[in-house]
Each structure stands twice: as C-alpha cells, then as structure tokens.
N, CA, C and O atoms as CSV, one atom per row, in Angstrom:
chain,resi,resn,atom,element,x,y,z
A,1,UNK,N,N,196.858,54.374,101.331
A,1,UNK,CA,C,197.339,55.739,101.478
A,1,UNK,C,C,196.197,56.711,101.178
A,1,UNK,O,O,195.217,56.474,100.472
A,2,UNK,N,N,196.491,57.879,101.849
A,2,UNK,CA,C,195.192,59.070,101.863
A,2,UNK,C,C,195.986,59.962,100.843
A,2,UNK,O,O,197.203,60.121,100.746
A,3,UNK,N,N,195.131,60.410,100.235
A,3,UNK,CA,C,195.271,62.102,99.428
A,3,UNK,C,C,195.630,63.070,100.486
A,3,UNK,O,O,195.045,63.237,101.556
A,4,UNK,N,N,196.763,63.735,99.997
A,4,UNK,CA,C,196.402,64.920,100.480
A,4,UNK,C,C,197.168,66.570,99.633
A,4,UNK,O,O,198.040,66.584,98.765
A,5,UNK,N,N,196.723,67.339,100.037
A,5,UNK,CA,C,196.951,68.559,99.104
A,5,UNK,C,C,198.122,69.629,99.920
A,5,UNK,O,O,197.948,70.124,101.033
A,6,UNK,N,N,198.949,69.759,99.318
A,6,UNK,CA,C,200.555,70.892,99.579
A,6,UNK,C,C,200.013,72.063,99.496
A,6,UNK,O,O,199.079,71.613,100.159
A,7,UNK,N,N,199.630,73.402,99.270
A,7,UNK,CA,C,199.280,75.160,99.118
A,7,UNK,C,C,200.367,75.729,99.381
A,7,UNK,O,O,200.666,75.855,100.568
A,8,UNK,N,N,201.121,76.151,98.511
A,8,UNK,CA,C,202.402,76.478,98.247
A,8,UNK,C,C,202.149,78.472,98.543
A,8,UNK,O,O,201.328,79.078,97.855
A,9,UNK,N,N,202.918,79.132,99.531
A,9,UNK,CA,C,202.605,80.743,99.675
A,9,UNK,C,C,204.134,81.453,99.464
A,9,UNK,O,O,205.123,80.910,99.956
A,10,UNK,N,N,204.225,82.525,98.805
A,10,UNK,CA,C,205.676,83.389,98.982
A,10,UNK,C,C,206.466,82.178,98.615
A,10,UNK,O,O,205.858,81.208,98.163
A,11,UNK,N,N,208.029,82.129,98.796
A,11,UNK,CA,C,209.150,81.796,98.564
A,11,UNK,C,C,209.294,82.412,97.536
A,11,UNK,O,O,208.441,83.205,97.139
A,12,UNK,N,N,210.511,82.143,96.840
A,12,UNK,CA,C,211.304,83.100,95.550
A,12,UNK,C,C,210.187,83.737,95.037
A,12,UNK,O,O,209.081,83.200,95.106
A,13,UNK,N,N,210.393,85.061,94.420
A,13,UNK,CA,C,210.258,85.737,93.482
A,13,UNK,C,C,210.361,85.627,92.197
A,13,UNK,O,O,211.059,86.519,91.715
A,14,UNK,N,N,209.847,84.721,91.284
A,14,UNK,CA,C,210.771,84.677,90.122
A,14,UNK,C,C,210.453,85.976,89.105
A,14,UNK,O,O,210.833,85.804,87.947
A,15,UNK,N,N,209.991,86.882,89.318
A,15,UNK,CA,C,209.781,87.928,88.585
A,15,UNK,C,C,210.880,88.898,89.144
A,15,UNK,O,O,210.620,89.996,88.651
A,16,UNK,N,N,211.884,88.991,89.872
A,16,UNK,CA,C,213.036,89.593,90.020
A,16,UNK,C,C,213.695,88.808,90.689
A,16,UNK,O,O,213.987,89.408,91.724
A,17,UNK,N,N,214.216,87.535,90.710
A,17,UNK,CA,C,215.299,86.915,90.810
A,17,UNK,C,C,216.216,86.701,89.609
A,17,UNK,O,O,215.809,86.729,88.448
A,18,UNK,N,N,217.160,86.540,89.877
A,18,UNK,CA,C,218.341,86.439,88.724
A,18,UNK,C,C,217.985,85.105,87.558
A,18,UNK,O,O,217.089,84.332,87.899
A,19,UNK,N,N,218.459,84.936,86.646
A,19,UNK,CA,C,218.627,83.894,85.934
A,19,UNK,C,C,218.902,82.478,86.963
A,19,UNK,O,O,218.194,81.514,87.252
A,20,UNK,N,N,220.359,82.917,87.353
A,20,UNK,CA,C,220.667,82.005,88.097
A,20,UNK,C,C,219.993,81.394,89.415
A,20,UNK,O,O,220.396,80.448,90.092
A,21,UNK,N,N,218.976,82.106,89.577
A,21,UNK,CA,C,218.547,81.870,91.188
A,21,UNK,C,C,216.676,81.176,91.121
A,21,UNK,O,O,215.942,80.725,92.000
A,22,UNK,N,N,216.507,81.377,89.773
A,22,UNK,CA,C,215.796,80.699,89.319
A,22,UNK,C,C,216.140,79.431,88.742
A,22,UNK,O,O,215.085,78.888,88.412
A,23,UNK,N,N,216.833,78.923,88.550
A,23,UNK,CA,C,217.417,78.068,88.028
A,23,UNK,C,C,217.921,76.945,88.941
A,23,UNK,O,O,217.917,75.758,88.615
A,24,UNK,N,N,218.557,77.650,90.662
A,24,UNK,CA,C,219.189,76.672,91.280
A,24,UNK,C,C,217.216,76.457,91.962
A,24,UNK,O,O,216.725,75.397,92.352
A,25,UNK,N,N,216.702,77.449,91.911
A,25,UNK,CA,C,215.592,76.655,92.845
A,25,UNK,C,C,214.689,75.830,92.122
A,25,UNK,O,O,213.928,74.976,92.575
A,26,UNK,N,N,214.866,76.197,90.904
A,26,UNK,CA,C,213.876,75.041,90.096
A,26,UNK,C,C,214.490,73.717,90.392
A,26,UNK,O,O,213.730,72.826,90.774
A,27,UNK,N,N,216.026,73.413,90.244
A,27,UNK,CA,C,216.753,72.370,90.505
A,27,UNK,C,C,216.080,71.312,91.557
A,27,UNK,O,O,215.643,70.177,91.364
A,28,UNK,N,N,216.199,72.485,93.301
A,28,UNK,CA,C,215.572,71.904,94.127
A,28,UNK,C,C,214.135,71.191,94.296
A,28,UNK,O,O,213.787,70.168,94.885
A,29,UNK,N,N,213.408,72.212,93.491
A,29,UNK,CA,C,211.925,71.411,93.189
A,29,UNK,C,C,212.101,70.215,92.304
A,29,UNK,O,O,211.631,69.093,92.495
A,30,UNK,N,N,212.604,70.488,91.634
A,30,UNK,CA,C,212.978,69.303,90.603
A,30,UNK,C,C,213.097,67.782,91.368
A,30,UNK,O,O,212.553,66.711,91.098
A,31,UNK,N,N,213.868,68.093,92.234
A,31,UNK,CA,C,214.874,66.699,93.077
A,31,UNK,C,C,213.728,66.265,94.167
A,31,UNK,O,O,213.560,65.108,94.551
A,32,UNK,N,N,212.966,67.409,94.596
A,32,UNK,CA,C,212.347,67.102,95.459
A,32,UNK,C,C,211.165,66.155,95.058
A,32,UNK,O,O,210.766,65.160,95.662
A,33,UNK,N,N,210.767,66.626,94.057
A,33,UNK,CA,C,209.448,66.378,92.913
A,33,UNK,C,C,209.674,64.798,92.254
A,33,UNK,O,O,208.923,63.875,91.939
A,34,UNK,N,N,210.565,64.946,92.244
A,34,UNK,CA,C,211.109,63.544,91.564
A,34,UNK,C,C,211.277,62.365,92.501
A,34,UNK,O,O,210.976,61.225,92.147
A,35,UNK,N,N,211.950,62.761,94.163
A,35,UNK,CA,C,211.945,61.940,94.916
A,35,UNK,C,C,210.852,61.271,95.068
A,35,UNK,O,O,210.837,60.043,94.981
A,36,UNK,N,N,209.436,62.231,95.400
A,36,UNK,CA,C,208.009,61.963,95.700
A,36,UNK,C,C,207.513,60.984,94.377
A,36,UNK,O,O,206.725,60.038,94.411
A,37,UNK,N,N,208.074,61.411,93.489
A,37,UNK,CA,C,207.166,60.788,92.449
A,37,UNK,C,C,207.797,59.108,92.388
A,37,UNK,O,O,207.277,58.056,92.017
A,38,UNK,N,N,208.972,59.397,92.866
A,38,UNK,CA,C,209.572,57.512,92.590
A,38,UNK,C,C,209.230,56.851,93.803
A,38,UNK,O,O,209.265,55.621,93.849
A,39,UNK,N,N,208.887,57.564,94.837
A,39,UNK,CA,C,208.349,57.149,95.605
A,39,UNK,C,C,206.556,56.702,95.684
A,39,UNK,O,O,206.024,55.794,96.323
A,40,UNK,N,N,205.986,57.662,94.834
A,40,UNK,CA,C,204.696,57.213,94.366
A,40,UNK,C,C,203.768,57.844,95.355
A,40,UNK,O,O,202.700,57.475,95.843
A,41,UNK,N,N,204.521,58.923,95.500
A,41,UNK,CA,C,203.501,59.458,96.492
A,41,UNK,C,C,203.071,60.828,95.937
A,41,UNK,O,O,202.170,61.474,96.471
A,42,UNK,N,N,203.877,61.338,94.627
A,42,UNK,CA,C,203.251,62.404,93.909
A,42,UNK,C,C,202.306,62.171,92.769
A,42,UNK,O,O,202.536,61.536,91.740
A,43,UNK,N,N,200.940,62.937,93.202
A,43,UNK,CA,C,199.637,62.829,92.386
A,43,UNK,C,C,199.640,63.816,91.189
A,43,UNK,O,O,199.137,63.689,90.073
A,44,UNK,N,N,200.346,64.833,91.736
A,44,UNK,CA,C,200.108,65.738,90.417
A,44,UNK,C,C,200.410,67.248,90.801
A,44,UNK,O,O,200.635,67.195,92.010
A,45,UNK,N,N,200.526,68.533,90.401
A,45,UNK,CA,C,200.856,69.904,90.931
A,45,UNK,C,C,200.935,70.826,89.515
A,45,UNK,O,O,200.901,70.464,88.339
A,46,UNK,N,N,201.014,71.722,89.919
A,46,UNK,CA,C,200.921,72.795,88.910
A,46,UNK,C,C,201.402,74.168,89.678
A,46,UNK,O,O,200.916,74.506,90.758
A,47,UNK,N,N,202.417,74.916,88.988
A,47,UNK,CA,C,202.838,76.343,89.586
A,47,UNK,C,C,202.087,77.412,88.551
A,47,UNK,O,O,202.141,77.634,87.341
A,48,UNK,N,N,201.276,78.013,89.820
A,48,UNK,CA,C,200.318,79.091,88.976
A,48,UNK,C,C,201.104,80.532,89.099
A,48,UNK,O,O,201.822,80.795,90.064
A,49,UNK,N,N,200.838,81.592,87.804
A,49,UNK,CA,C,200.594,82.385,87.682
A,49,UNK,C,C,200.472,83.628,88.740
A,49,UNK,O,O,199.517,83.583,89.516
A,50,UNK,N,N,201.408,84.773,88.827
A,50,UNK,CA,C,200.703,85.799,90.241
A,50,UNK,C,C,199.677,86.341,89.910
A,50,UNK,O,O,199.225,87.134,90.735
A,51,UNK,N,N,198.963,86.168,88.714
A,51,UNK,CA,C,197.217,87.451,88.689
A,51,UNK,C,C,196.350,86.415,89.246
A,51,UNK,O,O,196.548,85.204,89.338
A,52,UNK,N,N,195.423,87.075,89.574
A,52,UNK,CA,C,194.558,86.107,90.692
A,52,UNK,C,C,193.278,87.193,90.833
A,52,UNK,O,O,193.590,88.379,90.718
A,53,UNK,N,N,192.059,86.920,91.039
A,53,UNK,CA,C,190.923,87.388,91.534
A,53,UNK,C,C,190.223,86.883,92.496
A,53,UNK,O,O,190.065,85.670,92.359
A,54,UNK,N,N,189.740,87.332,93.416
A,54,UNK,CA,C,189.021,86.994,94.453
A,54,UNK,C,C,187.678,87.488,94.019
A,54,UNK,O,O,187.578,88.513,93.344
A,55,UNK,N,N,186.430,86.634,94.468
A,55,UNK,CA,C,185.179,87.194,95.071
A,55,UNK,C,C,185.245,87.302,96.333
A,55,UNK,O,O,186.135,86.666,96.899
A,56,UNK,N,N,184.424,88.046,97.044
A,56,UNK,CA,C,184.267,88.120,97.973
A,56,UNK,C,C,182.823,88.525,98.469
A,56,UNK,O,O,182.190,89.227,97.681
A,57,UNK,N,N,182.204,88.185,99.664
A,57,UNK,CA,C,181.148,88.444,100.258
A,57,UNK,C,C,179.905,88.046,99.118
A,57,UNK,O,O,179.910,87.708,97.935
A,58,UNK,N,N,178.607,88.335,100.389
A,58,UNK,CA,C,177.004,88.509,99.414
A,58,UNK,C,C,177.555,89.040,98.339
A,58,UNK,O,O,177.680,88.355,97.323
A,59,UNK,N,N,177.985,90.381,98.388
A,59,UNK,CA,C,177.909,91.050,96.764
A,59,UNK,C,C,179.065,90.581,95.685
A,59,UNK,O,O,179.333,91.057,94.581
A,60,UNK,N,N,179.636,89.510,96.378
A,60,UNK,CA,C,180.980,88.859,95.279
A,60,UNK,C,C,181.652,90.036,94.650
A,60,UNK,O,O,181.720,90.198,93.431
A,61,UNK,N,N,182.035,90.667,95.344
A,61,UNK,CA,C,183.026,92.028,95.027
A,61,UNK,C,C,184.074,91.052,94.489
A,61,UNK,O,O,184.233,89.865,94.773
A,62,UNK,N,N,184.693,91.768,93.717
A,62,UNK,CA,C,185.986,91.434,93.069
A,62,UNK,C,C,186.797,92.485,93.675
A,62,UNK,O,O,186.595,93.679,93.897
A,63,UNK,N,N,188.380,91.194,94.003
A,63,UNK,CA,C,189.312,92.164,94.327
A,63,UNK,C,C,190.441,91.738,93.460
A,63,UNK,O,O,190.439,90.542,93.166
A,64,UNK,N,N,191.215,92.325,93.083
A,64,UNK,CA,C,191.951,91.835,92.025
A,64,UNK,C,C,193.335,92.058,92.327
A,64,UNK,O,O,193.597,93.144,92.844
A,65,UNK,N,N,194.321,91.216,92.102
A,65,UNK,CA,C,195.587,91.221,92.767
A,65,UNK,C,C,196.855,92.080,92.111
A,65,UNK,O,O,197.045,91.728,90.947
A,66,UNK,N,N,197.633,92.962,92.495
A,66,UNK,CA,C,198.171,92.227,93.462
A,66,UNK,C,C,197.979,92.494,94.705
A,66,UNK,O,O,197.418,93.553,94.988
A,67,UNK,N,N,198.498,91.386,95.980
A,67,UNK,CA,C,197.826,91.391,96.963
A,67,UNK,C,C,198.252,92.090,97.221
A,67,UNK,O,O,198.932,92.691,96.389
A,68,UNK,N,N,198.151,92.764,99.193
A,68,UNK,CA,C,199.416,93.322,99.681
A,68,UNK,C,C,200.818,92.812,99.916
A,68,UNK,O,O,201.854,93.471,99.997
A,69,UNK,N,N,200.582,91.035,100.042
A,69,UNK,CA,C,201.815,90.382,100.538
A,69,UNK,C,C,202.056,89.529,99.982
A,69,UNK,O,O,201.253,88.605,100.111
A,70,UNK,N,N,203.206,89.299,99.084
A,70,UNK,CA,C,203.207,87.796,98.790
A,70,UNK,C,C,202.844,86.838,99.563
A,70,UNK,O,O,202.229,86.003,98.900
A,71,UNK,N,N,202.933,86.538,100.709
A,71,UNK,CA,C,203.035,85.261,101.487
A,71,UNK,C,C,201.479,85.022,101.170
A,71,UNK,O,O,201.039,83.893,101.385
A,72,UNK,N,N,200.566,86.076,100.641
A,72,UNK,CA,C,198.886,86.033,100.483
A,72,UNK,C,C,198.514,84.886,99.424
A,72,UNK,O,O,197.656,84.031,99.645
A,73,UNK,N,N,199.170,84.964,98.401
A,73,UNK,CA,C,198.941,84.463,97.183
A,73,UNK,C,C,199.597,83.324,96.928
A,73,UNK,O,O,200.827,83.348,96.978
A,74,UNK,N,N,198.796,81.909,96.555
A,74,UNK,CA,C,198.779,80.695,96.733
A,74,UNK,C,C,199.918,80.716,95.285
A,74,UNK,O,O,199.659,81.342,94.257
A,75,UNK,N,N,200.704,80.205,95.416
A,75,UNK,CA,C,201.541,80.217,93.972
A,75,UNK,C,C,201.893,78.932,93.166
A,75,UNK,O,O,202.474,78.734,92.100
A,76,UNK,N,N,201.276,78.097,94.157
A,76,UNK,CA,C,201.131,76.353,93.443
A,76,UNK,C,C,200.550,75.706,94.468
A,76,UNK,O,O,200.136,76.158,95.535
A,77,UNK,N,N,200.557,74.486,94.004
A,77,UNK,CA,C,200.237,73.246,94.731
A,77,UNK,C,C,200.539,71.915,94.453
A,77,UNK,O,O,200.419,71.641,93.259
A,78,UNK,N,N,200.864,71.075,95.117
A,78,UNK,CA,C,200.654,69.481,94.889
A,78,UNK,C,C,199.824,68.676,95.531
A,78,UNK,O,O,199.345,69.077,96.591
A,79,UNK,N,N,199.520,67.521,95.085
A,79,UNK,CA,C,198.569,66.481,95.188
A,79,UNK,C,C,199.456,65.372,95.407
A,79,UNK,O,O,200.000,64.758,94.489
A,80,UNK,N,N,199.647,65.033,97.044
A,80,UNK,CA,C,200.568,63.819,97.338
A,80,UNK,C,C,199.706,62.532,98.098
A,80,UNK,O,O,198.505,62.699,98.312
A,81,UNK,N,N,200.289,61.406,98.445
A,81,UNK,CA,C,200.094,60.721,98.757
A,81,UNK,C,C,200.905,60.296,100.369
A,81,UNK,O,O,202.074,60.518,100.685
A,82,UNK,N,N,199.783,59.606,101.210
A,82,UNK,CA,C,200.376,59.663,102.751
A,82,UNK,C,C,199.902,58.565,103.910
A,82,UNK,O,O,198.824,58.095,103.548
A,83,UNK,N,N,200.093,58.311,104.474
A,83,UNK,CA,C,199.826,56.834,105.170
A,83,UNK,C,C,198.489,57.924,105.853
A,83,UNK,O,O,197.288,57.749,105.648
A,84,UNK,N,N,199.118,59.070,106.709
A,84,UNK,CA,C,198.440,60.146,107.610
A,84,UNK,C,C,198.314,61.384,107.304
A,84,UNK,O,O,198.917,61.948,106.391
A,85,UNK,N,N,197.441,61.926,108.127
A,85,UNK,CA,C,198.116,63.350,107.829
A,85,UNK,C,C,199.609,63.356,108.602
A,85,UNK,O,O,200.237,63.977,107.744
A,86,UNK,N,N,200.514,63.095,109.577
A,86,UNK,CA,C,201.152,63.574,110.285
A,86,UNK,C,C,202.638,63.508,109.209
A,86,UNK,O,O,203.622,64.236,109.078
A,87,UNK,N,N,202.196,62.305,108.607
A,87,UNK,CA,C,203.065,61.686,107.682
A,87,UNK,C,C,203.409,62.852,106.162
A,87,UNK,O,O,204.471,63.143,105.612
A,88,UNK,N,N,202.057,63.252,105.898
A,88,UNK,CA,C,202.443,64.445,105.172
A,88,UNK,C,C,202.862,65.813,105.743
A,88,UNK,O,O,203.442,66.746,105.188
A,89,UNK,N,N,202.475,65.696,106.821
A,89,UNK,CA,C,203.273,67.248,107.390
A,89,UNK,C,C,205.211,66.674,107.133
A,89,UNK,O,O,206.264,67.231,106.824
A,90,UNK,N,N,204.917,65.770,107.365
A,90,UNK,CA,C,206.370,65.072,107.509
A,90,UNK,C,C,207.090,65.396,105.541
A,90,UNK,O,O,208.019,66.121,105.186
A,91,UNK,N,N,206.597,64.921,105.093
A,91,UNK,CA,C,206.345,65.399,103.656
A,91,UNK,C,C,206.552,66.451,102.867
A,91,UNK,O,O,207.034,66.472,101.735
A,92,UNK,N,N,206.162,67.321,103.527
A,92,UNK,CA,C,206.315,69.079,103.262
A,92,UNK,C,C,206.910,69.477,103.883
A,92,UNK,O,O,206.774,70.701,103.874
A,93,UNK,N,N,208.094,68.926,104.986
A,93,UNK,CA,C,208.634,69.731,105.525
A,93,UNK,C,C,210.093,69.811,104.847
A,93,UNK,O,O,211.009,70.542,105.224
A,94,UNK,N,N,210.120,68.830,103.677
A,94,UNK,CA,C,211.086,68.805,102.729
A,94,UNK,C,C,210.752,69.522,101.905
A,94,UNK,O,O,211.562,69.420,100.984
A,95,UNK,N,N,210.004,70.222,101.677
A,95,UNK,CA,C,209.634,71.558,100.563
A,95,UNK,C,C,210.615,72.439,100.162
A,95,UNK,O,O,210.904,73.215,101.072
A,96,UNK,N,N,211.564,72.707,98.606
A,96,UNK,CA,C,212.346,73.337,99.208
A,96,UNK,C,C,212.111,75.170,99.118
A,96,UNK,O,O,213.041,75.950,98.917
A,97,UNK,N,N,210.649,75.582,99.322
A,97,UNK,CA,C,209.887,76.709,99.623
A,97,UNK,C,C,210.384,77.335,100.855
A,97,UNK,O,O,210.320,78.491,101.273
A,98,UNK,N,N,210.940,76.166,101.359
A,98,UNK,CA,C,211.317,77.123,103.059
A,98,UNK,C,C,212.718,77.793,102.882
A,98,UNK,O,O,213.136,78.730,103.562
A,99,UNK,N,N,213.432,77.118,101.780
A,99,UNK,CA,C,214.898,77.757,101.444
A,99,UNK,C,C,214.824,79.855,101.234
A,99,UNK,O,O,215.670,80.720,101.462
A,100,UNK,N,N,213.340,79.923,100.694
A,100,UNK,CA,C,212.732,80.614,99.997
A,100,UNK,C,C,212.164,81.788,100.835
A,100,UNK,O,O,211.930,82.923,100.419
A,101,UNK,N,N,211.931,81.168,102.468
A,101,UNK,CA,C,210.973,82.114,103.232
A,101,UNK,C,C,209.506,81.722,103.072
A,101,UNK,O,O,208.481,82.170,103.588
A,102,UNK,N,N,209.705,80.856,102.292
A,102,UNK,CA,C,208.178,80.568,101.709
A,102,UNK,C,C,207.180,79.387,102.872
A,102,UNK,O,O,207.700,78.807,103.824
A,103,UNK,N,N,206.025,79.289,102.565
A,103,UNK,CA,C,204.660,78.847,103.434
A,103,UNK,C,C,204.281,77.196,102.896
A,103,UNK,O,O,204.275,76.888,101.704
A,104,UNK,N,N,204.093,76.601,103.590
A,104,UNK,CA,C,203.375,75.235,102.420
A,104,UNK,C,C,202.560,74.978,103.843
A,104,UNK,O,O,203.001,75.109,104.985
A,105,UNK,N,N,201.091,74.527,103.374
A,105,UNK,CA,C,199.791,74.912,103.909
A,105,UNK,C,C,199.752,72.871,103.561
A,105,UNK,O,O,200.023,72.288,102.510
A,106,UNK,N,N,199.339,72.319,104.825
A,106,UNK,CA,C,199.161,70.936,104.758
A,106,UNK,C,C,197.880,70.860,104.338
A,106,UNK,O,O,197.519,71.988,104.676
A,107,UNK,N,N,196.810,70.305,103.792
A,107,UNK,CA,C,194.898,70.232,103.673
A,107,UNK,C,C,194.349,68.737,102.988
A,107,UNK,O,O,194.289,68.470,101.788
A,108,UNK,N,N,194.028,67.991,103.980
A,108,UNK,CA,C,193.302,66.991,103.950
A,108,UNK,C,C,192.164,67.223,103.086
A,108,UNK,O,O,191.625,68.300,103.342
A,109,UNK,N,N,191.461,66.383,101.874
A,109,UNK,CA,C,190.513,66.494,101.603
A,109,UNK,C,C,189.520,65.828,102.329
A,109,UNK,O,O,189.620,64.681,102.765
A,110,UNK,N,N,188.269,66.800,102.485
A,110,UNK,CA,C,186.910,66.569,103.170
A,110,UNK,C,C,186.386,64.665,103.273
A,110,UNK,O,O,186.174,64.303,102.116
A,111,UNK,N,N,186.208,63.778,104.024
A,111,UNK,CA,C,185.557,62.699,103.541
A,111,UNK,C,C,186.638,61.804,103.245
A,111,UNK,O,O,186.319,60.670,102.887
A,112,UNK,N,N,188.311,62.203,103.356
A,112,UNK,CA,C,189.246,61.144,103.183
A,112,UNK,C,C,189.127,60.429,104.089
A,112,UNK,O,O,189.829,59.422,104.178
C-alpha cells in the first residue's frame, strides 16, 4: 500500500455552530476515523487551528489570516493508506466534510 495525504478545506464552522452540531459532526468523524483505522489504512491526522500565516513571494510578505474564504484555509488533514491513488479518491469520498459543504484535497507524496 502507498501513503497518501487527505487536506481537509471549509465544512462546519465550529466557532458558531451550536453545541449540538458540533457534536453530531464530531460523531461522524469519529465513525469514519475509526472505520479507516480498523481497517489499517489510517496513518495519523490532526485538526488545526483557524490562525494561520502565509509567506509569500521573494520578499516572504506575511499575510496573516483570516482569509477571505473559508473554503481557503486547510483545517486538517490525514495520513491514509491505499492500494492507488484512485483507491484513495475512493477513500475520501466518505469524508464526512461533504455533509459540511466542505473540500478534501486528494495528494500523493512526491517519489511514492
């Protein structure tokens, strides 16, 4: 099996969603997260934080967030496991980010 990396964009809000609506979607990650992992195909993930800085260009300008759009700002990721890539698109399309409106970005590492 190949590595490959999830880039999680937008879906819920949890900085103004309800108690409850945080709660049923953590659920879903939960189930989802758990499937992958008994399956042995989850490497690892982490849900980041919305402050964020960019460099940018020669002069590494800093731009500092927030962005204009949520859907901009990467808000996690996972590290799964996959026969293919096609197999992980297959993978993420159980994300439950899309319940959300939300983006999940498929990315092969370089040299797999």
């Amino acid at each position: 099996m190949k590595d490959y990396l999830l880039l999680f964009r937008g879906g819920l809000h949890f900085q103004t969603a309800t108690e409850e609506e945080v709660q049923k979607a953590m659920k879903k990650w939960e189930g989802w997260m758990d499937e992958l992992a008994k399956q042995g195909r989850l490497t690892g993930g982490k849900r980041l934080t919305p402050r964020g800085t960019v460099l940018s260009g020669h002069q590494k300008q800093i731009i500092d967030g927030p962005y204009t759009e949520g859907k901009e700002i990467v808000g996690g990721y996972l590290g799964i496991k996959a026969e293919n890539f096609e197999e992980a698109v297959q993978i993420a399309r159980g994300c439950p980010i899309f319940d959300y409106g939300g983006i999940t970005e498929v990315r092969e590492p370089a040299g797999a």
